[in-house]
C-alpha positions in Angstrom: 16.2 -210.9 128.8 15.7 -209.5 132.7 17.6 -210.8 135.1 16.7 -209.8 138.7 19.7 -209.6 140.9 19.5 -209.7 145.0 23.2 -208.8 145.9 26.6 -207.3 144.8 28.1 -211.0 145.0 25.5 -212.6 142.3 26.1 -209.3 140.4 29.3 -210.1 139.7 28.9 -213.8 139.6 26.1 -212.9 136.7 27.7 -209.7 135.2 31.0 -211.8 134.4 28.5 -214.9 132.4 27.6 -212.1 130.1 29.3 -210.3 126.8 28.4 -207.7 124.8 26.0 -205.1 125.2 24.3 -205.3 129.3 22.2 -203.1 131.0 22.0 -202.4 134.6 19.8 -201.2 137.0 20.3 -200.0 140.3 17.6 -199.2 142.5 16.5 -199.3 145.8 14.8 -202.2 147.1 10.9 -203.3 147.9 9.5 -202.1 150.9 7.3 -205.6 151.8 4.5 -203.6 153.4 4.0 -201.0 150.5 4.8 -203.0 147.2 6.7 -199.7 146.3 10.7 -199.2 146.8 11.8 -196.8 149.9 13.5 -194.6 146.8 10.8 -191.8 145.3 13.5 -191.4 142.7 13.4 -195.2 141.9 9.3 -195.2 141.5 9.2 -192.2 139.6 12.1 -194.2 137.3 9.9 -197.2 137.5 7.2 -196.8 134.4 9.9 -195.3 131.8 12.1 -198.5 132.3 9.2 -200.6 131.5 8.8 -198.7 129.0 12.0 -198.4 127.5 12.7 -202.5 128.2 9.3 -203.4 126.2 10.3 -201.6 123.0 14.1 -203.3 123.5 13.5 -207.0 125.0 16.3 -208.5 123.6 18.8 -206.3 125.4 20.7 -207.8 128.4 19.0 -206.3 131.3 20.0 -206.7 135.2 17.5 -205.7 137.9 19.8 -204.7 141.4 18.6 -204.0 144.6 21.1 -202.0 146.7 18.9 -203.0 149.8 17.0 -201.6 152.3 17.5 -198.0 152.6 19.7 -198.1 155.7 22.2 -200.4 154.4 22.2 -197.4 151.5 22.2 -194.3 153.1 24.9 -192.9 154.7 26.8 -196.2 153.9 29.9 -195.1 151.7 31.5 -198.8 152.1 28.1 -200.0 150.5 29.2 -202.9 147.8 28.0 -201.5 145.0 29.1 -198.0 146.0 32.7 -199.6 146.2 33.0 -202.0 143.3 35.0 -200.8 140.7 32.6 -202.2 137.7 29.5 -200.2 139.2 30.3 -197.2 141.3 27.5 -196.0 142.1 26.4 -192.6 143.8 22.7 -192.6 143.6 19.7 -194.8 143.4 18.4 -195.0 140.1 21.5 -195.4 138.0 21.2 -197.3 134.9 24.5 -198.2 133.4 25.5 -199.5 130.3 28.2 -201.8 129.4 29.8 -203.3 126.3 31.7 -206.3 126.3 32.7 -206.1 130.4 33.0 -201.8 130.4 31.3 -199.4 130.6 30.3 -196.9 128.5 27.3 -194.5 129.8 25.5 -193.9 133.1 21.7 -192.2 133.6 21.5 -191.1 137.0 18.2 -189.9 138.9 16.1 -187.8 137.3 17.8 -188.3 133.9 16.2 -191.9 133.5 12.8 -189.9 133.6 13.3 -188.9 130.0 11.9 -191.4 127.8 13.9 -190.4 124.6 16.7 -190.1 126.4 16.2 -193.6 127.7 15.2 -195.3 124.6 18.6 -193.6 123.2 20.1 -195.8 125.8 18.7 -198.8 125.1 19.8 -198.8 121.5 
């Protein structure tokens, strides 16, 4: 199940309704006038998710935009930067909880590897 969240207050409004095993995904968001994200990182990310998500369906999943790349950049006091359930540093980060904590992180580049990504899924 995919849920796709818009900001840091449904995450945790979401994130709390849910137990056991969750998936997150932070990435930046759609750029209206190219269909793409503003994060090369986050595109290149894109088809190994998919990927990953068909072969494991029934897993938990959250889709989060950080928003535009402005309010991302540069912007240390960003929400998600500064909540202590998601910390991140970088756009893609994946993280994986169990039962409310969590318990790995794939950052950048490293959610390019598809067997280290379906490892993560499982």
């Amino acid at each position: 199940m995919a849920v796709r969240i818009n900001s840091p207050e449904e995450f945790d409004s979401v994130f709390r309704g849910f137990g056991g095993l969750v998936l997150a995904l932070f990435t930046g968001s759609v750029d209206g006038a190219t269909g793409k994200s503003w994060c090369p990182d986050c595109v290149d990310a894109e088809p190994f998710i998919e990927q990953a998500r068909k072969e494991n369906s029934e897993t938990a999943f959250l889709y989060c935009d950080v928003g535009p790349r402005e309010s991302w950049r540069n912007q240390p006091g960003h929400p998600y930067r500064t909540n202590p359930i998601t910390k991140v540093k970088c756009v893609p980060t994946l993280i994986r909880y169990q039962n409310g904590r969590e318990i790995a992180r794939l950052e950048e580049g490293r959610i390019c590897n598809q067997e280290m990504l379906n490892e993560f899924f499982r």
